[in-house]
Gaussian input, Z-matrix of N, CA and C with variables (Angstrom, degrees):
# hf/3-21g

backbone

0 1
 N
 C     1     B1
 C     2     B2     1     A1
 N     3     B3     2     A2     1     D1
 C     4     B4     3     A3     2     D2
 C     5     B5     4     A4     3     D3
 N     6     B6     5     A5     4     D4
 C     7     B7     6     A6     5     D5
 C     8     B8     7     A7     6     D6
 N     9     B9     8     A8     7     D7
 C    10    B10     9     A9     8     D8
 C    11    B11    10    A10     9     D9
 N    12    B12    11    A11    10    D10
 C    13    B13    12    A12    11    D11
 C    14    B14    13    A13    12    D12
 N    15    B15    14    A14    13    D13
 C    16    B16    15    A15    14    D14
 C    17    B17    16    A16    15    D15
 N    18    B18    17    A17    16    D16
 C    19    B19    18    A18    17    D17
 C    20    B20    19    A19    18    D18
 N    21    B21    20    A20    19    D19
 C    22    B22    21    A21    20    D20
 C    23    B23    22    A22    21    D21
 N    24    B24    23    A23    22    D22
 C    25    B25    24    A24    23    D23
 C    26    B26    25    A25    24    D24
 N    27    B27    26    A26    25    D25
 C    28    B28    27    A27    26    D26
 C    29    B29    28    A28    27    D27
 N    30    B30    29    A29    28    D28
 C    31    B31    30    A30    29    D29
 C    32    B32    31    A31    30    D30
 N    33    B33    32    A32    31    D31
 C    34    B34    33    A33    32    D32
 C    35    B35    34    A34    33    D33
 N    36    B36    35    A35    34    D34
 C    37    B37    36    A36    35    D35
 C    38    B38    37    A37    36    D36
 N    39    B39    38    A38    37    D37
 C    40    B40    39    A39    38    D38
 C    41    B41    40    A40    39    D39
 N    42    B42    41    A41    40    D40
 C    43    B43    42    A42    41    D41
 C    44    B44    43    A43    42    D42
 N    45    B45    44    A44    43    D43
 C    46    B46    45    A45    44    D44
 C    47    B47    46    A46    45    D45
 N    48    B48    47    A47    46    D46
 C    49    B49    48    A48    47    D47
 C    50    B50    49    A49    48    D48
 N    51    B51    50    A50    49    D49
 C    52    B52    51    A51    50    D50
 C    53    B53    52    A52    51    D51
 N    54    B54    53    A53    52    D52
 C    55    B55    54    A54    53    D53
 C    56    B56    55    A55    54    D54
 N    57    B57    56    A56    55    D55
 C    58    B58    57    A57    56    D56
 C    59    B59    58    A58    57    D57
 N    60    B60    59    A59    58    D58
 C    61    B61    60    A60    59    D59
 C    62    B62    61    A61    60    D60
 N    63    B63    62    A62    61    D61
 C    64    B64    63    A63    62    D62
 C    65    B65    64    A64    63    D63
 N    66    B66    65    A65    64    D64
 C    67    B67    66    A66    65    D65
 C    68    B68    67    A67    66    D66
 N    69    B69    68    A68    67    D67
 C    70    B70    69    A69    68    D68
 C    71    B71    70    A70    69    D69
 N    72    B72    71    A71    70    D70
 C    73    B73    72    A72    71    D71
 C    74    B74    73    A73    72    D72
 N    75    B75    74    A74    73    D73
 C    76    B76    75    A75    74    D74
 C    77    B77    76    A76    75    D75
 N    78    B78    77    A77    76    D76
 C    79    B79    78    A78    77    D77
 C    80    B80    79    A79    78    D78
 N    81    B81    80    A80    79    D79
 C    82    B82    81    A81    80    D80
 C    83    B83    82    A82    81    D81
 N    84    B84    83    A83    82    D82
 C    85    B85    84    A84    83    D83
 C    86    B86    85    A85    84    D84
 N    87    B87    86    A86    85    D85
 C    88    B88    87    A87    86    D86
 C    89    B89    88    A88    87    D87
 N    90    B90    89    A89    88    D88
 C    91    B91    90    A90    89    D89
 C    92    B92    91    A91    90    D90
 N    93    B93    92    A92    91    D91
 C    94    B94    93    A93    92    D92
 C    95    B95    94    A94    93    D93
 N    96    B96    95    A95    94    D94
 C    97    B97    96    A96    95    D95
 C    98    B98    97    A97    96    D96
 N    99    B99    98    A98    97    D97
 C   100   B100    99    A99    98    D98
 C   101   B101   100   A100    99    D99
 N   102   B102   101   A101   100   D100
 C   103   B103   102   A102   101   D101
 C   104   B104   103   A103   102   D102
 N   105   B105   104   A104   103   D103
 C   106   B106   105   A105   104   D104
 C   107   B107   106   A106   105   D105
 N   108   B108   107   A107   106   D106
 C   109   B109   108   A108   107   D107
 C   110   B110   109   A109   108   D108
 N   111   B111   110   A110   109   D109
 C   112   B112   111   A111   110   D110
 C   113   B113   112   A112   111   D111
 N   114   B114   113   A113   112   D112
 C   115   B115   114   A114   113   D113
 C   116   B116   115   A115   114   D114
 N   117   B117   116   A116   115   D115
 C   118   B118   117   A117   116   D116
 C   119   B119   118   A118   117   D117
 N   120   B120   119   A119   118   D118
 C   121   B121   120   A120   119   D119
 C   122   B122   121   A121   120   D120
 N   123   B123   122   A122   121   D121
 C   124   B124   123   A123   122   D122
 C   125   B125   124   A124   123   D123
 N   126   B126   125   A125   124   D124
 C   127   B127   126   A126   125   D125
 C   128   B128   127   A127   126   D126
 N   129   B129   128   A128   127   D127
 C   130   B130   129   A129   128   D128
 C   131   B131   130   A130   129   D129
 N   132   B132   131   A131   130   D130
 C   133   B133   132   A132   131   D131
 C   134   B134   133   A133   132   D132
 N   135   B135   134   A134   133   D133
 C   136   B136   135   A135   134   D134
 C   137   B137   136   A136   135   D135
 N   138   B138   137   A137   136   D136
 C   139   B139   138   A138   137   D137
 C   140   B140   139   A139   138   D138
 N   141   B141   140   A140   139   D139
 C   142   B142   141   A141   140   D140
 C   143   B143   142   A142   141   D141
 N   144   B144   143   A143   142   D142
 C   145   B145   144   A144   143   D143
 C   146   B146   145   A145   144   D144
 N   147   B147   146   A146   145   D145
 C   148   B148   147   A147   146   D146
 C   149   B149   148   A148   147   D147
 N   150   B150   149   A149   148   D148
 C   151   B151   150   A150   149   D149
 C   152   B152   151   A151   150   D150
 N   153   B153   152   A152   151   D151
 C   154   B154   153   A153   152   D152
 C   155   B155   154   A154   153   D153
 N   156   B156   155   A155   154   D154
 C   157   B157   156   A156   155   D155
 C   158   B158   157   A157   156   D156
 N   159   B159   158   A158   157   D157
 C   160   B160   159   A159   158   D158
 C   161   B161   160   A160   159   D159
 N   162   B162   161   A161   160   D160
 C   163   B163   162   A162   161   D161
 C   164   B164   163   A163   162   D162
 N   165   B165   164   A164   163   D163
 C   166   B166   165   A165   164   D164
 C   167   B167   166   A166   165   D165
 N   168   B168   167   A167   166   D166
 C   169   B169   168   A168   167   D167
 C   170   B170   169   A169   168   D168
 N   171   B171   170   A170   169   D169
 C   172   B172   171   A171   170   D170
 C   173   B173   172   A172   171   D171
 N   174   B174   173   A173   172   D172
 C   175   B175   174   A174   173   D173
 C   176   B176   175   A175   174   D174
 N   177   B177   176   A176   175   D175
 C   178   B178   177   A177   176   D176
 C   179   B179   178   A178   177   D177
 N   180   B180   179   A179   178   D178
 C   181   B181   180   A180   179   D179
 C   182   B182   181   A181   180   D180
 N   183   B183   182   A182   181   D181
 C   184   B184   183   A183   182   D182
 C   185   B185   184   A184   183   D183
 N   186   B186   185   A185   184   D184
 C   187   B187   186   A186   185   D185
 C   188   B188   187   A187   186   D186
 N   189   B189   188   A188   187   D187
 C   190   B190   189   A189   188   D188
 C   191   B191   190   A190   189   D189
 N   192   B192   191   A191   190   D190
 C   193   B193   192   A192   191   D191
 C   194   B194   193   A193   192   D192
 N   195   B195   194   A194   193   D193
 C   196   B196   195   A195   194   D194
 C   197   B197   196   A196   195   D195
 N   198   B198   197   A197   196   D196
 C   199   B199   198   A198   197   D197
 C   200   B200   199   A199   198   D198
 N   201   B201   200   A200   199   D199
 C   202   B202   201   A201   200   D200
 C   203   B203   202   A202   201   D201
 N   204   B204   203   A203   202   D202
 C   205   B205   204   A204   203   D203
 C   206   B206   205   A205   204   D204
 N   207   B207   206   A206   205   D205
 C   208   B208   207   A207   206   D206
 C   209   B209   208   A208   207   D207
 N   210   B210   209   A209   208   D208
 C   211   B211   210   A210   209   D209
 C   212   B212   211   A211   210   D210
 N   213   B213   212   A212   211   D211
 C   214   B214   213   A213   212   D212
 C   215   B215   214   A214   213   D213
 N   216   B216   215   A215   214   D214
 C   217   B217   216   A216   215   D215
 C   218   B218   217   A217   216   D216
 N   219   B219   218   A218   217   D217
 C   220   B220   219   A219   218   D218
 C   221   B221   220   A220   219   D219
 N   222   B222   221   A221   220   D220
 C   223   B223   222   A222   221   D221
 C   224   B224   223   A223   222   D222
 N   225   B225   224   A224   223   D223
 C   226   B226   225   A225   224   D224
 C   227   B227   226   A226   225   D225
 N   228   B228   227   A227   226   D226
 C   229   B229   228   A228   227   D227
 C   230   B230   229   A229   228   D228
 N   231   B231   230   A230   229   D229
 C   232   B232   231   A231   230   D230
 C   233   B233   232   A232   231   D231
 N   234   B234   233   A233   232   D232
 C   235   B235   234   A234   233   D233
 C   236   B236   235   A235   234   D234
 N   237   B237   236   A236   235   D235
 C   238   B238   237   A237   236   D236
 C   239   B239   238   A238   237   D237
 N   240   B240   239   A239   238   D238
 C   241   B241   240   A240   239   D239
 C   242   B242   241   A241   240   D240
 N   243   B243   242   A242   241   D241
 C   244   B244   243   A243   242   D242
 C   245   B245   244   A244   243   D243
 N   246   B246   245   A245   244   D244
 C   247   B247   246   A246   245   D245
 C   248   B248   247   A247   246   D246
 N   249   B249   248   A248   247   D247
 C   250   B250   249   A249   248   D248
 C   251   B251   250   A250   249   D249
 N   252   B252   251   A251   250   D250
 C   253   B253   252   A252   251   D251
 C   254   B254   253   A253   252   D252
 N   255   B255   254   A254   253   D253
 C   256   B256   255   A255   254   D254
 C   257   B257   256   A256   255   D255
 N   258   B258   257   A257   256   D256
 C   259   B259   258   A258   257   D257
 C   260   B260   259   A259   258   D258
 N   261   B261   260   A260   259   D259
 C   262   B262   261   A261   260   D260
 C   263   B263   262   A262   261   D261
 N   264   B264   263   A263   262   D262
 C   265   B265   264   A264   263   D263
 C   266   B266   265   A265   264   D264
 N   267   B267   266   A266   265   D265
 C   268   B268   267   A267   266   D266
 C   269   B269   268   A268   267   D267
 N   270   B270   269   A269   268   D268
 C   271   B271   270   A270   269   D269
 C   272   B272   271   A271   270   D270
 N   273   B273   272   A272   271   D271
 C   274   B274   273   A273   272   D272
 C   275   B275   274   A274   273   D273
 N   276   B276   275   A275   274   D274
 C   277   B277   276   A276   275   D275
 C   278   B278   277   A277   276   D276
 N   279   B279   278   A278   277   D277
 C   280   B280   279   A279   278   D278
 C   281   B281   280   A280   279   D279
 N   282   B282   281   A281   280   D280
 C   283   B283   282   A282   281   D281
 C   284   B284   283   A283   282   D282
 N   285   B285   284   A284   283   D283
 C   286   B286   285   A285   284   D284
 C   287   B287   286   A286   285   D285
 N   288   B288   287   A287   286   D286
 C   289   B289   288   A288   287   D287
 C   290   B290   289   A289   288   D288
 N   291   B291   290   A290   289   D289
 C   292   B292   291   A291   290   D290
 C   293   B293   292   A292   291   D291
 N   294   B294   293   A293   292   D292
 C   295   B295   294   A294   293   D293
 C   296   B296   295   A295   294   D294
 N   297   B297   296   A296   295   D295
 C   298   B298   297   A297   296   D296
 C   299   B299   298   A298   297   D297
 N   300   B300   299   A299   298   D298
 C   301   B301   300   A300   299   D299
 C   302   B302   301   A301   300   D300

   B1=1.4510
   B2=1.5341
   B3=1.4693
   B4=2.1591
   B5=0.9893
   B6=1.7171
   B7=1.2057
   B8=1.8621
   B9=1.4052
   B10=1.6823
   B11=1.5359
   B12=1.7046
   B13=1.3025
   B14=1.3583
   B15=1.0773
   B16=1.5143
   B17=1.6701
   B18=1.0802
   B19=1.6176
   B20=1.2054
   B21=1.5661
   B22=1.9623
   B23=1.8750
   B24=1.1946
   B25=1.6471
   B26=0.9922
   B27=1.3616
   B28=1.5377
   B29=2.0155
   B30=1.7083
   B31=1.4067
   B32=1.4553
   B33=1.8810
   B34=1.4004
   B35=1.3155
   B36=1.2812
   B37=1.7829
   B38=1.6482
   B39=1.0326
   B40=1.4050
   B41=1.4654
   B42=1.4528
   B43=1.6797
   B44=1.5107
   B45=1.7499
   B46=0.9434
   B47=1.2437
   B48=1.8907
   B49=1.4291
   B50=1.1566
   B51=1.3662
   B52=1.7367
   B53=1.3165
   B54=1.2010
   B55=1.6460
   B56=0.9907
   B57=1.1966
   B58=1.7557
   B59=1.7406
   B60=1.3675
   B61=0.8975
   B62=1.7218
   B63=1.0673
   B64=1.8434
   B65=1.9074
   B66=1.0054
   B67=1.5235
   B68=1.5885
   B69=1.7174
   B70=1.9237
   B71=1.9724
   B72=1.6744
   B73=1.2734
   B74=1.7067
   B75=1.4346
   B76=1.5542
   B77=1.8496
   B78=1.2665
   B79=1.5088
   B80=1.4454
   B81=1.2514
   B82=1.5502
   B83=0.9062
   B84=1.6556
   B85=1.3691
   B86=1.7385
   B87=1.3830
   B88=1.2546
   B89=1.1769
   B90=1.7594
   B91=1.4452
   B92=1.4301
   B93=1.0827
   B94=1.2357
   B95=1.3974
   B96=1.6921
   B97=1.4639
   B98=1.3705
   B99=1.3035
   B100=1.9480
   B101=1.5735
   B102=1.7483
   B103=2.2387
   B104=1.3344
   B105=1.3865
   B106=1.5409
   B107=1.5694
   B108=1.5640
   B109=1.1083
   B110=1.7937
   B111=0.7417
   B112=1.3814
   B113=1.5412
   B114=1.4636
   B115=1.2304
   B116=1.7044
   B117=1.4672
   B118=1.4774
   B119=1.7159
   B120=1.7075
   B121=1.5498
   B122=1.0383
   B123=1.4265
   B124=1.6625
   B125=1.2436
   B126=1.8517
   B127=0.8913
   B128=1.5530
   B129=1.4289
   B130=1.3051
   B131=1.7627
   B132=1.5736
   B133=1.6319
   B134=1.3919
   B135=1.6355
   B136=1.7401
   B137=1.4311
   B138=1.3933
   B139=1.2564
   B140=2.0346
   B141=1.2636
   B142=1.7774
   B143=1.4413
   B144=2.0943
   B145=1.0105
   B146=1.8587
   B147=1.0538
   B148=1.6677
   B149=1.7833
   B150=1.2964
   B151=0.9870
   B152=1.6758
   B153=0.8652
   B154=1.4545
   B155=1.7964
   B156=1.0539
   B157=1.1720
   B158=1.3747
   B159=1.3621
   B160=1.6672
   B161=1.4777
   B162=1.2794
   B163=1.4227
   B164=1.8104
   B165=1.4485
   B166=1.5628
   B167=1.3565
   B168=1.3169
   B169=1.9748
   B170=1.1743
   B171=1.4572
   B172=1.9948
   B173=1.9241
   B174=1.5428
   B175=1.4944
   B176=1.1271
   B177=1.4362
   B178=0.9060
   B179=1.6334
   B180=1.0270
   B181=1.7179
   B182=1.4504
   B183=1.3306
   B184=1.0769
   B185=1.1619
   B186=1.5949
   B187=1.4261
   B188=1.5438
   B189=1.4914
   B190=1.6581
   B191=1.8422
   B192=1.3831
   B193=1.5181
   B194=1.6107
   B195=1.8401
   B196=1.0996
   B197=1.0618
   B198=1.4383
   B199=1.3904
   B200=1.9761
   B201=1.6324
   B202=1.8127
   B203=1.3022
   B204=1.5604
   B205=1.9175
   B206=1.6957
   B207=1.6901
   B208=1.3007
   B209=1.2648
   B210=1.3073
   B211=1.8940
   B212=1.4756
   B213=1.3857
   B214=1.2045
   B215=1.6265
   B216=2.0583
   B217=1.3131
   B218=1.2562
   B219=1.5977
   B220=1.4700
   B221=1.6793
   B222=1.1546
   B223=1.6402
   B224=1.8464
   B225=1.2178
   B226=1.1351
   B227=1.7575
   B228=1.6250
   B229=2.0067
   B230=1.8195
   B231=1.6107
   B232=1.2798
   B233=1.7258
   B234=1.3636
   B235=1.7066
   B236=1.5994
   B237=0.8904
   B238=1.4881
   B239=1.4425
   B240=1.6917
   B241=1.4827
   B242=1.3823
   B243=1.0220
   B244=1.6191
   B245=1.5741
   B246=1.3391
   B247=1.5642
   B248=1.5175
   B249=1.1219
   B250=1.5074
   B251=1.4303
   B252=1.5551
   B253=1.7752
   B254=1.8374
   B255=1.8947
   B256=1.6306
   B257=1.3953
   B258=1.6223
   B259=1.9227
   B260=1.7780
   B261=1.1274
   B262=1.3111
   B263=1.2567
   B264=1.3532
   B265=1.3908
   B266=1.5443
   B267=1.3893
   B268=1.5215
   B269=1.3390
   B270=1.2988
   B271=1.5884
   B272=1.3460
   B273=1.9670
   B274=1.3221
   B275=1.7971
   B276=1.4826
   B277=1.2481
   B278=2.1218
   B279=1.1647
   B280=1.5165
   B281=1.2922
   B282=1.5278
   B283=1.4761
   B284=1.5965
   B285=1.1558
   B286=1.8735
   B287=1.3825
   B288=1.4861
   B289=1.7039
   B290=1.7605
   B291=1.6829
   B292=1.4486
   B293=1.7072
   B294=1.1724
   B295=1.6376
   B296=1.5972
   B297=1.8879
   B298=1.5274
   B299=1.1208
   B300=1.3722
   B301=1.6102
   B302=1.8663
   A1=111.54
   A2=93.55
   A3=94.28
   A4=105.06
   A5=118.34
   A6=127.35
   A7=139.67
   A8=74.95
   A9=99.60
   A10=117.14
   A11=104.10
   A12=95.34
   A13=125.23
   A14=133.94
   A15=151.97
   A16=80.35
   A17=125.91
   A18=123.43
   A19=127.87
   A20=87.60
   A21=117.86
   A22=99.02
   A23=125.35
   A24=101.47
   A25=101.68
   A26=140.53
   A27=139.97
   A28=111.21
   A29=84.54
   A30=113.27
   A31=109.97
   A32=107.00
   A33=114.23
   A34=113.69
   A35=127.78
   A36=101.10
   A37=101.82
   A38=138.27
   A39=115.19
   A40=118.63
   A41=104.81
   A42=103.88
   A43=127.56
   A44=99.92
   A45=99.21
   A46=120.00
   A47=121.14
   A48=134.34
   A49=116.32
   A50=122.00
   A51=131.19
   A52=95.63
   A53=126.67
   A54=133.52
   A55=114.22
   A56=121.68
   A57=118.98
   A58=112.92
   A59=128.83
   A60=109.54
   A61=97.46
   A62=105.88
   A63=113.05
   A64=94.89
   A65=124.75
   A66=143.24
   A67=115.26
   A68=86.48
   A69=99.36
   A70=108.70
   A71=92.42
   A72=101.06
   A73=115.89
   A74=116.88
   A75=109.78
   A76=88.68
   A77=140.35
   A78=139.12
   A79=108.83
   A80=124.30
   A81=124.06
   A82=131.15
   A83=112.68
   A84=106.78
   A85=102.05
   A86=121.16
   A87=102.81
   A88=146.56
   A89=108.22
   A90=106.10
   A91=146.52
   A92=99.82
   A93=143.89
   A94=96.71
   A95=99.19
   A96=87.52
   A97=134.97
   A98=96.28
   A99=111.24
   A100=118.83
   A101=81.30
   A102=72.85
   A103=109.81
   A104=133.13
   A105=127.68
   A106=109.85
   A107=111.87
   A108=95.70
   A109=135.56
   A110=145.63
   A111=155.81
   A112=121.60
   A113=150.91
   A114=108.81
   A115=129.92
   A116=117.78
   A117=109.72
   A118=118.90
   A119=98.72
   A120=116.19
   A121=98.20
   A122=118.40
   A123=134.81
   A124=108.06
   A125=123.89
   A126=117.59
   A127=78.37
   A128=134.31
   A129=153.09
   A130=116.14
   A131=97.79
   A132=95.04
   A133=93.26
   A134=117.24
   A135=119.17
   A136=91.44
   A137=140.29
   A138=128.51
   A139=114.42
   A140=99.68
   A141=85.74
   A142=79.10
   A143=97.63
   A144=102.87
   A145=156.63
   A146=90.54
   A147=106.59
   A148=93.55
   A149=140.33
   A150=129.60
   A151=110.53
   A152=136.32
   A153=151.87
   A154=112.87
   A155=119.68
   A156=116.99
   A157=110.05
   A158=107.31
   A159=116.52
   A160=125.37
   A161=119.86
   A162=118.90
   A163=121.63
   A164=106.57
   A165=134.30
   A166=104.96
   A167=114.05
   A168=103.99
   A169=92.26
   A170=116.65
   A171=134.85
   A172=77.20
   A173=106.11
   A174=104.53
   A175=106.79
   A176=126.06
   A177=156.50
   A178=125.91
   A179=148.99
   A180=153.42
   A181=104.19
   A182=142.61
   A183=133.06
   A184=150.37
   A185=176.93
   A186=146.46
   A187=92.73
   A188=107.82
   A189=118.69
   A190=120.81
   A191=108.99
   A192=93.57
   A193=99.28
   A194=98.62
   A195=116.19
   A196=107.78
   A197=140.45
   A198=145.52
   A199=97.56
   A200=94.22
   A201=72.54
   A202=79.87
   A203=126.70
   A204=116.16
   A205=81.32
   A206=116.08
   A207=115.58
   A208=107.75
   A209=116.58
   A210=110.30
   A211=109.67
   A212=105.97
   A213=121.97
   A214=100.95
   A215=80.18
   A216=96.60
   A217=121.98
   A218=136.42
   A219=143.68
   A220=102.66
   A221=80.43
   A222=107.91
   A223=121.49
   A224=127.47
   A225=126.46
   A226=105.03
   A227=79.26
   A228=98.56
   A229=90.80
   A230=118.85
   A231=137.84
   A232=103.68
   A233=120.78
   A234=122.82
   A235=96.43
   A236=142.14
   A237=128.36
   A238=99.52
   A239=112.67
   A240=110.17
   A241=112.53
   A242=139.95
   A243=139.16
   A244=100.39
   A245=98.57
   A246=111.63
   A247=109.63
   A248=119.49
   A249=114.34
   A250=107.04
   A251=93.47
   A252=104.38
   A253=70.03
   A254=95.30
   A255=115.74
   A256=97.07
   A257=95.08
   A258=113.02
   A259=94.53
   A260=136.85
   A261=137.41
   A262=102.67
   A263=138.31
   A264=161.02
   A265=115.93
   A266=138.57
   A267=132.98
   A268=82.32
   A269=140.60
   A270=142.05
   A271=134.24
   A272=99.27
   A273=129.87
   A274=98.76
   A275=120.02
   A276=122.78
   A277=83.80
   A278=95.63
   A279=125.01
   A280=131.57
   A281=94.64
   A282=106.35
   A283=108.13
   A284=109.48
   A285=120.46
   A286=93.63
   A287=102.20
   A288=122.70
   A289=78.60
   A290=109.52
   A291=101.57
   A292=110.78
   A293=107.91
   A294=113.91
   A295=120.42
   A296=109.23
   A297=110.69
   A298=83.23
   A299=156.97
   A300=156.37
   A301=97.75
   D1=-34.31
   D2=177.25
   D3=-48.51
   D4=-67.79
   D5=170.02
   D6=2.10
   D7=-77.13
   D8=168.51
   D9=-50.16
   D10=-51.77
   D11=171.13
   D12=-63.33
   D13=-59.65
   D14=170.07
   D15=-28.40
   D16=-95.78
   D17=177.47
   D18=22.54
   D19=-79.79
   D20=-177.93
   D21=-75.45
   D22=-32.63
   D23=-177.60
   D24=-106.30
   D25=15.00
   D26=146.57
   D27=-46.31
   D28=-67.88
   D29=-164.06
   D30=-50.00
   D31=-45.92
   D32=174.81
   D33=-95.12
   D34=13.44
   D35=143.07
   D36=-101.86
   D37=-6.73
   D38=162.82
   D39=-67.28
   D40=-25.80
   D41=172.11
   D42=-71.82
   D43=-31.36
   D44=-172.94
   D45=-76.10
   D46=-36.07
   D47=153.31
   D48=-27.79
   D49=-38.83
   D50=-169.44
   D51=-74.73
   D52=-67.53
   D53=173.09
   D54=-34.39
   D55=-61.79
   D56=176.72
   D57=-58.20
   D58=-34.72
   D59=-168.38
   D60=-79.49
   D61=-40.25
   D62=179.93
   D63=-38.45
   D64=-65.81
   D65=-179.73
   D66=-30.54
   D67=-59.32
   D68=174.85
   D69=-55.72
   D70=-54.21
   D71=-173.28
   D72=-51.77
   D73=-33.89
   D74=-160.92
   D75=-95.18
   D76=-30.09
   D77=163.38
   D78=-41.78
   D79=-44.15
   D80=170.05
   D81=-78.56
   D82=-21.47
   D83=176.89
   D84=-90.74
   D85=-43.61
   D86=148.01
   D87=-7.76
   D88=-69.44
   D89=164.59
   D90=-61.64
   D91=-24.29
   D92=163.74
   D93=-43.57
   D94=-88.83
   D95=-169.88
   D96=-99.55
   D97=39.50
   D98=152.57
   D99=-73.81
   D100=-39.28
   D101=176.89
   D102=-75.50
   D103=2.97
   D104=-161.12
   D105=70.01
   D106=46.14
   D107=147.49
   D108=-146.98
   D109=-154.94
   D110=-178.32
   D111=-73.74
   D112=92.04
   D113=160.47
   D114=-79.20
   D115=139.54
   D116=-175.30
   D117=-78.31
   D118=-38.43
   D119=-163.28
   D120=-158.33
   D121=161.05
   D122=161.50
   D123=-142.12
   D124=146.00
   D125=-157.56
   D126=-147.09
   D127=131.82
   D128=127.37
   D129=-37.91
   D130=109.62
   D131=-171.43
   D132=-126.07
   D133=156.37
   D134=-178.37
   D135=-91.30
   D136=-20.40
   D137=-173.54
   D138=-139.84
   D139=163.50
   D140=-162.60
   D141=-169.93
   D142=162.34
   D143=164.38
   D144=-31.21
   D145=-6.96
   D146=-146.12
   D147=-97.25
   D148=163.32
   D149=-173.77
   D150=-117.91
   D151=120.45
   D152=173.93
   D153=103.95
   D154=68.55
   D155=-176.17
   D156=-87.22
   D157=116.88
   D158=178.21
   D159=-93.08
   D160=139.07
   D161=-163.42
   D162=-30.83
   D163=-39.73
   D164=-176.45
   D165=-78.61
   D166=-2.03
   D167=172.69
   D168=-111.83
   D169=173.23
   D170=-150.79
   D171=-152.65
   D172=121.98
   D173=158.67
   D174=-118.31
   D175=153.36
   D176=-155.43
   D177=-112.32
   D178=115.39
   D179=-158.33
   D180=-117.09
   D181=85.02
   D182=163.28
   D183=-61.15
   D184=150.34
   D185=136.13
   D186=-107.56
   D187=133.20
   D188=169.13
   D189=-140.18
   D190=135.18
   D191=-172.72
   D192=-105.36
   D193=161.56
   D194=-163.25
   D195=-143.54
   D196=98.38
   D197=155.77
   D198=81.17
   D199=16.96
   D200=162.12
   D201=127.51
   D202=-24.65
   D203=-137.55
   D204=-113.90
   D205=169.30
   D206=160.30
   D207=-111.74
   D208=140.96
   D209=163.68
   D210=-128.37
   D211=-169.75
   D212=-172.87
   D213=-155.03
   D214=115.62
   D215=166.45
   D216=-113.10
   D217=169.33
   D218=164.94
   D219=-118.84
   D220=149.79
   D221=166.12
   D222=-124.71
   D223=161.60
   D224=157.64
   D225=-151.95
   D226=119.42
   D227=-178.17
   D228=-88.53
   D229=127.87
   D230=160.08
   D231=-65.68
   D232=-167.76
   D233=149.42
   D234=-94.40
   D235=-15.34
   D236=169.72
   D237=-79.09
   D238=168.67
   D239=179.14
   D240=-72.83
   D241=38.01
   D242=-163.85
   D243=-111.96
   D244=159.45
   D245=-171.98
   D246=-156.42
   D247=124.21
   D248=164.10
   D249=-124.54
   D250=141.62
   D251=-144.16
   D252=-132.92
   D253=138.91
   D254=148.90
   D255=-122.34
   D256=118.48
   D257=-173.31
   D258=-82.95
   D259=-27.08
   D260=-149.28
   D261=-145.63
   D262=120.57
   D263=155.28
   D264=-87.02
   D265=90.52
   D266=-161.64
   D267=-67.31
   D268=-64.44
   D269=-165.33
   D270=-38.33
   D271=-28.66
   D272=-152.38
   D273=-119.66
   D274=-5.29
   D275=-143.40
   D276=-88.63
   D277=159.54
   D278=176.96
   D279=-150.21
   D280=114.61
   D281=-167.03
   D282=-106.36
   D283=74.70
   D284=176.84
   D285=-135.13
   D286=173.18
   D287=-150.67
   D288=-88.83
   D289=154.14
   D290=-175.53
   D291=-87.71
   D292=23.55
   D293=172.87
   D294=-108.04
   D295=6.25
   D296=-177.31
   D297=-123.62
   D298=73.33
   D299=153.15
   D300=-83.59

């Protein structure tokens, strides 16, 4: 009977992990494309701009094009629905055609 249980909350936190990342993923591309632009890639990072990152937040590494330009944005998903997103990195910014990435 342990078994079984262990089983069933195995199965549903792998689902639920899957969901969340599905969740993170469609919020960025979202954001993304409110400014009119592109996302290229996303990359899952343990550390990022942002200052105090706690074990329970997931940050986020973006590349997205915009009117021709490439940038680089971050995100950080909390466990609440909250997010604080840097869409633009001056440091990180890239100015090539969005077809030589």
């Amino acid at each position: 009977m342990k078994s079984i249980v262990f089983a069933v909350l195995t199965v549903a936190t792998v689902i639920l992990t899957l969901l969340q990342k599905w969740f993170h993923l469609q919020k960025i591309k979202a954001r993304v494309l409110s400014l009119g632009g592109t996302v290229l890639r996303v990359e899952k990072k343990k550390i990022g701009p942002f200052v105090g990152i706690r074990k329970s937040q997931t940050v986020y590494k973006f590349i997205y094009e915009e009117k021709g330009r490439i940038y680089v944005g971050w995100v950080k998903f909390g466990a609440l629905p909250h997010a604080d997103w840097l869409l633009q990195s001056k440091e990180e910014q890239y100015e090539v055609l969005a077809g030589k990435l």
